[in-house]
C-alpha positions in Angstrom: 99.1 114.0 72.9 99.3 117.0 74.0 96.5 118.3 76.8 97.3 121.1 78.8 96.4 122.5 82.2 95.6 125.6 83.2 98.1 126.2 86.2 98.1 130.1 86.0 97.1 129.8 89.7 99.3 127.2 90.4 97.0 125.2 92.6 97.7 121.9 94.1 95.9 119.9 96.2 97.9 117.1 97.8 96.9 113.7 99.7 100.2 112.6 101.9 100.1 109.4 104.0 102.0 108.4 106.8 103.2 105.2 108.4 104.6 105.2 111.7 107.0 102.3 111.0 110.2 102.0 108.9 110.2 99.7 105.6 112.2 96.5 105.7 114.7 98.3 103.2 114.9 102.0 104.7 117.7 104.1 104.8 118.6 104.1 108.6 122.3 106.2 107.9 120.6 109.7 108.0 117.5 109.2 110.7 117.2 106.7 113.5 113.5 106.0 113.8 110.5 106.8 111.3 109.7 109.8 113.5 112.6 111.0 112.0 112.4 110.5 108.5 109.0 111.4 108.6 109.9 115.0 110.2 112.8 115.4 107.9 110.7 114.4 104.8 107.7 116.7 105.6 110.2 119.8 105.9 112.1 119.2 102.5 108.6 119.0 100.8 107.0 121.9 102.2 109.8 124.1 101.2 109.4 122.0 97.5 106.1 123.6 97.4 107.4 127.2 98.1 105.8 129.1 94.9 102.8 127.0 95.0 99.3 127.3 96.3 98.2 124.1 97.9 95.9 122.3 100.4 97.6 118.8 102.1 95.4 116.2 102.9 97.4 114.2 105.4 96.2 109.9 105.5 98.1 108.8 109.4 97.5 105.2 109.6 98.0 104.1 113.5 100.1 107.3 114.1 101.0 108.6 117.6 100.0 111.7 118.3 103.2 113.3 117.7 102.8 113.2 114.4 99.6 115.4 113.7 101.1 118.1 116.6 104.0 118.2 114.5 102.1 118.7 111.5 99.4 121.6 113.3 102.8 123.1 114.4 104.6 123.3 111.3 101.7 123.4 108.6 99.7 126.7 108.3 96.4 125.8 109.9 94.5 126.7 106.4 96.5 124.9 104.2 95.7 120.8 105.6 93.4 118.9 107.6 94.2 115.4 109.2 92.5 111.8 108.6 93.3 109.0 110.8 93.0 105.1 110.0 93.8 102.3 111.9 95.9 99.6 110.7 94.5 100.5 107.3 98.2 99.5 105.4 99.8 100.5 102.5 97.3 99.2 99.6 94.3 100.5 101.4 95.9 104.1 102.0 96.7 104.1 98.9 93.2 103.5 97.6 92.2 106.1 100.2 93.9 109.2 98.6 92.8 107.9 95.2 89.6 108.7 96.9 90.3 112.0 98.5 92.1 113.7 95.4 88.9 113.0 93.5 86.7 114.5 95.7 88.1 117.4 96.5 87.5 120.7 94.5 90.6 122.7 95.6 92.5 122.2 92.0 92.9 120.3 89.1 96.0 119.2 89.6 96.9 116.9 92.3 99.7 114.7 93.8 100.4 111.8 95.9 103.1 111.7 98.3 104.7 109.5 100.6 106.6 110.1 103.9 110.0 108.5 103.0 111.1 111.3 100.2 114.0 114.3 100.4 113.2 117.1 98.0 115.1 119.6 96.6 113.4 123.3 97.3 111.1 124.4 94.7 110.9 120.5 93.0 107.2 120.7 93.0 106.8 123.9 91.1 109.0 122.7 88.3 106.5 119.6 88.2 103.5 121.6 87.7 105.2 123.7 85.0 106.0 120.6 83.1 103.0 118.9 83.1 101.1 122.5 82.0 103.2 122.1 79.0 101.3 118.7 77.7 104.2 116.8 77.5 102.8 114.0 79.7 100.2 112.7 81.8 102.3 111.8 84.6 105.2 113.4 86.1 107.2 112.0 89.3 109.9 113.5 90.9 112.0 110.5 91.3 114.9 109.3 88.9 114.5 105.8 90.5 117.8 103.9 90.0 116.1 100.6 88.5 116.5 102.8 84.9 120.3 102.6 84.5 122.2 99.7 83.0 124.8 99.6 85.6 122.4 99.4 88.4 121.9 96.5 90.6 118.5 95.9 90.0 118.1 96.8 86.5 117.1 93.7 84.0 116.3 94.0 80.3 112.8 93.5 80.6 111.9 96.3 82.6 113.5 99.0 81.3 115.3 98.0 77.8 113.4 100.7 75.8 113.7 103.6 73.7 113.1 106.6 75.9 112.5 110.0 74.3 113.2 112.5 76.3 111.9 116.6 76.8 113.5 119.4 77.9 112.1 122.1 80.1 113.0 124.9 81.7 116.8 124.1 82.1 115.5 120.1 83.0 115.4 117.2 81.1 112.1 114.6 81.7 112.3 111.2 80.4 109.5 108.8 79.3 109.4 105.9 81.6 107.8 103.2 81.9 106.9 102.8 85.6 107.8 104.7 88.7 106.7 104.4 92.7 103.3 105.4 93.7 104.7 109.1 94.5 103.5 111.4 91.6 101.6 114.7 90.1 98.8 114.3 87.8 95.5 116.0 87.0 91.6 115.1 88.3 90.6 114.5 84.5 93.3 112.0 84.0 92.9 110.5 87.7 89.4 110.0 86.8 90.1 107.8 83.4 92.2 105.6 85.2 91.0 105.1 88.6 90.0 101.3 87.8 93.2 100.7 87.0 94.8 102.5 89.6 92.4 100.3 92.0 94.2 97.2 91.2 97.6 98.2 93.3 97.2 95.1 95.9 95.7 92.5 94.4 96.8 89.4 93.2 100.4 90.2 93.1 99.7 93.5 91.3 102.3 96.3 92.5 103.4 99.8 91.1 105.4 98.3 88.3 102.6 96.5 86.9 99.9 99.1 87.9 102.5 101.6 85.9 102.9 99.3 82.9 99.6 98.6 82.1 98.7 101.9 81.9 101.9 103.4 80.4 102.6 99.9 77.4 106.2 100.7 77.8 106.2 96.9 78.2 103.4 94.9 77.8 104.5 91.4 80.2 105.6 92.1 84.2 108.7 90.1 85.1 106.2 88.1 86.9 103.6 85.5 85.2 101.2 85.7 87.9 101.2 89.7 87.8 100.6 89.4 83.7 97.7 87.6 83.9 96.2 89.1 86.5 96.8 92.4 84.4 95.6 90.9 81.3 92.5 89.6 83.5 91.7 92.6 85.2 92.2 95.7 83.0 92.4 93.7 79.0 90.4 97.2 77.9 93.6 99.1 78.6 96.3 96.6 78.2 94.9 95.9 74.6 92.8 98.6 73.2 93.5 101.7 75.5 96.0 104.5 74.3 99.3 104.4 76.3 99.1 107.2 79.1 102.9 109.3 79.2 104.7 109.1 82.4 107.9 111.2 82.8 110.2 111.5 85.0 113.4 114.2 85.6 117.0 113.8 85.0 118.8 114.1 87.8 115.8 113.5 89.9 113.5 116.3 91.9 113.4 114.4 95.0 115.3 111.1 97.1 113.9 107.8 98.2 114.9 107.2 101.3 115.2 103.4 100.4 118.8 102.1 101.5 119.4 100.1 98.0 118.2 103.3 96.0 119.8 105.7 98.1 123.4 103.1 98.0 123.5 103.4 94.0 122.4 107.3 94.0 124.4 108.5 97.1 125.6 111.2 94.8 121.9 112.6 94.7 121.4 112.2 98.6 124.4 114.6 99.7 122.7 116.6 96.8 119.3 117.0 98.4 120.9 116.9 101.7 122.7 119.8 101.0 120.1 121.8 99.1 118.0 122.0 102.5 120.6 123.6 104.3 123.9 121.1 104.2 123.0 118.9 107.3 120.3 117.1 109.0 119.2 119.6 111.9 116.6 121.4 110.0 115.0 117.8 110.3 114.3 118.3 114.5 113.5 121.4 114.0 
């Protein structure tokens, strides 16, 4: 399956939206409001793209203003450029830097991010360079808890697969079947599966079954709604399409600052934590 991309340059363009508010399920131990976490997360990624030539395009959906003078205070002025939406949520900002990353003629390779993530220095880099080798058409830094057997939330019919697995550069990338919505891909790729990408939101279609139907690691959601909606909506690439590769590393590139995720994989927290400098200061920095 192999199709490779030119990253000689190592050019990324990325589209990174904000939300002023925490989740229902985040991970209050290591910052106390989203200010926080949203300072913290923004440093450990922009020393993830150390090595790499990029361009952030930053979504702010009802921010205060402290966020975009932190971000003209810590971002090089040439390297981003701010959008702000009101009340837009999560589907539609989403949908949003689906938009942007097509659009934009910086680089071929692009990648969503969110603002509740830790990542290890350099993470991104080692990203790019898988994904130039063809292995995959998706890469995501996360090694989301929901694929081990002794996890809380894992169930047979999500993840009970065979999953063959690559190694790179010192790393090992699994095949997966479905990740979060934070991920590196290319423009060509991005433009094959826009429609598909489109249906995040609607009628009970989330990541999982937005990941599934494009990856036919398994071809029912654990929800009967969400299948027939995905056999409604997209039956081209649920029945005739070829299966797009999604990978992901092992241990993961980056931390989910999701309190049930970050209670089974505390090892990787103090991990990440650690990498950026061993405490949380550099967060208020």
């Amino acid at each position: 399956m192999k199709r490779k991309v030119d990253v000689m340059n190592r050019k990324l363009f990325v589209a990174y939206r904000i939300y002023p508010k925490l989740s229902k399920n985040a991970d209050t131990t290591l910052f106390k409001n989203k200010y926080e976490m949203f300072v913290g997360s923004l440093n450990s990624f922009l020393k993830a793209l150390e090595g790499v030539d990029y361009h952030i395009h930053f979504i702010l959906d009802s921010c205060p203003q402290n966020y975009s003078e932190f971000i003209k205070g810590k971002v090089p002025e040439s390297r981003f450029d701010i959008e702000n939406l009101v009340d837009a949520g999560n589907a539609k900002t989403f949908k949003r830097q689906l938009e942007v990353l097509l659009k934009q003629n910086f680089s071929e390779l692009v990648y969503f991010a969110e603002d509740d993530y830790l990542y290890y220095p350099n993470s991104i880099i080692k990203l790019i360079d898988f994904l130039s080798k063809g292995y995959a058409h998706f890469v995501s830094p996360y090694d989301h808890p929901d694929y081990y057997a002794d996890s809380f939330c894992y169930k047979k019919y999500l993840h009970n697969y065979a999953s063959k697995i690559f190694y790179n550069d010192g790393l090992h990338f699994r095949v997966s079947s479905s990740t979060t919505l934070t991920f590196l891909t290319s423009t060509k790729i991005l433009s094959e599966v826009t429609k598909v990408f489109q249906l995040y939101g609607h009628n009970s279609i989330g990541d999982y079954e937005v990941w599934i139907i494009l990856t036919h690691t398994k071809m029912l959601s654990n929800n009967l709604k969400s299948s027939f909606f995905m056999y409604l909506k997209a039956p081209i690439h649920m029945l005739f399409k070829s299966r797009y590769l999604l990978c992901t590393p092992v241990p993961g590139l980056a931390v989910h600052l999701s309190k049930p995720c970050t209670e089974k994989m505390a090892y990787s927290l103090q991990s990440v934590l650690k990498s950026n400098g061993g405490d949380l200061s550099y967060a208020t920095n």
